[in-house]
C-alpha positions in Angstrom: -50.0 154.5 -31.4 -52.8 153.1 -28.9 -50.8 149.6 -27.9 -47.5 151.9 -27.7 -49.6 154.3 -25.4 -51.3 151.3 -23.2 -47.2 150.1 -23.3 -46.1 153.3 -21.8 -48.9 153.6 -19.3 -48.2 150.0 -18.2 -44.9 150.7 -17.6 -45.9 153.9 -15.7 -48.1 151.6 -13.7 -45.2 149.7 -13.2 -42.6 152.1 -12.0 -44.9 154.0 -9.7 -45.5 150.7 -8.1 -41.8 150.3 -7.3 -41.5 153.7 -6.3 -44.4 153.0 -3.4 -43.0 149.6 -2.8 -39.8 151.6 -2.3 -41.6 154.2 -0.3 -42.7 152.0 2.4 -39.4 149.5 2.6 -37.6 153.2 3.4 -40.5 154.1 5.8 -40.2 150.6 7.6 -36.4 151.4 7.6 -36.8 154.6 9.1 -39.4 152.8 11.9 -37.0 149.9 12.9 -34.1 152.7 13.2 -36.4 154.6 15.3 -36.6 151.1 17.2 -33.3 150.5 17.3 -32.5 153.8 19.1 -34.8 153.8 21.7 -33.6 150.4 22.7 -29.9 151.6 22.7 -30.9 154.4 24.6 -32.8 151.9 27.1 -29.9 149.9 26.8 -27.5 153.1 27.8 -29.5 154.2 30.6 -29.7 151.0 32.3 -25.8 150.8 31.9 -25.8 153.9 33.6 -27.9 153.1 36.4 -25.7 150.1 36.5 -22.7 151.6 36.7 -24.0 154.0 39.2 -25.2 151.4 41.6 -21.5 149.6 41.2 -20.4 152.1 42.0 -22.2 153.0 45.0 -21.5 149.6 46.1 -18.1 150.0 46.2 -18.1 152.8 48.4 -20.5 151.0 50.8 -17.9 148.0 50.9 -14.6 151.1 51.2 -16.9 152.5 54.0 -17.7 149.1 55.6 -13.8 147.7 55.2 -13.0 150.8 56.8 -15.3 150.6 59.9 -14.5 146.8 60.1 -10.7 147.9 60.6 -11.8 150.3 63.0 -13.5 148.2 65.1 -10.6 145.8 64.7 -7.9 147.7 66.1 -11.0 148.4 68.6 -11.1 145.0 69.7 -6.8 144.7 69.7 -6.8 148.0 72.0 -9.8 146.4 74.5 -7.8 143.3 74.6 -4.2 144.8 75.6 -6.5 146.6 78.3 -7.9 143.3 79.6 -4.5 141.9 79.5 -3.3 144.8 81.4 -6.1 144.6 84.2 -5.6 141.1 84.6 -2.0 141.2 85.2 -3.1 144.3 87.5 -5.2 142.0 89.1 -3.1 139.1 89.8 -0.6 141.4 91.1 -3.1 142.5 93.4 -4.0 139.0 94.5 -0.6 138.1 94.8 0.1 141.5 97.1 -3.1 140.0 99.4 -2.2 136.7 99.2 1.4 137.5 101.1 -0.4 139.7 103.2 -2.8 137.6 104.5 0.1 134.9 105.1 2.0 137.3 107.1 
């Protein structure tokens, strides 16, 4: 009855030592879950700061594609004025021209 008793107690020994073996694999689980999720959520809020800038960007270049057409139909309506005054002004040179030849 004693060596079936120091068999049982052994085996207790034994099992409770899986049990806290099993205990701390679950608890190191839990820790590099924990891990895991902060770096996703990291990993999701750069994404999203990301994004946000991309964003941004893109209206800067809408915004600067815009004013660039703007100042390009600018420069198109200051050059039909320039061609205007100089045909203006060799009219005008023309006009002395005779007049001085009278």
């Amino acid at each position: 009855l004693g060596g079936e008793l120091e068999g049982v107690r052994g085996e207790l020994r034994h099992r409770e030592d899986a049990v806290a073996y099993a205990h701390r694999q679950m608890r190191d689980a839990e820790d590099k879950a924990k891990r895991a999720e902060g770096a996703l959520m990291q990993h999701q809020e750069a994404a999203a700061g990301v994004a946000a800038e991309r964003d941004a960007l893109r209206d800067e270049v809408a915004r600067l594609g815009e004013e660039g057409e703007r100042r390009e139909n600018e420069l198109e309506e200051a050059r039909e004025r320039v061609s205007v005054v100089t045909e203006e002004k060799t009219v005008l040179q023309r006009r002395v021209t005779e007049t001085t030849t009278e």
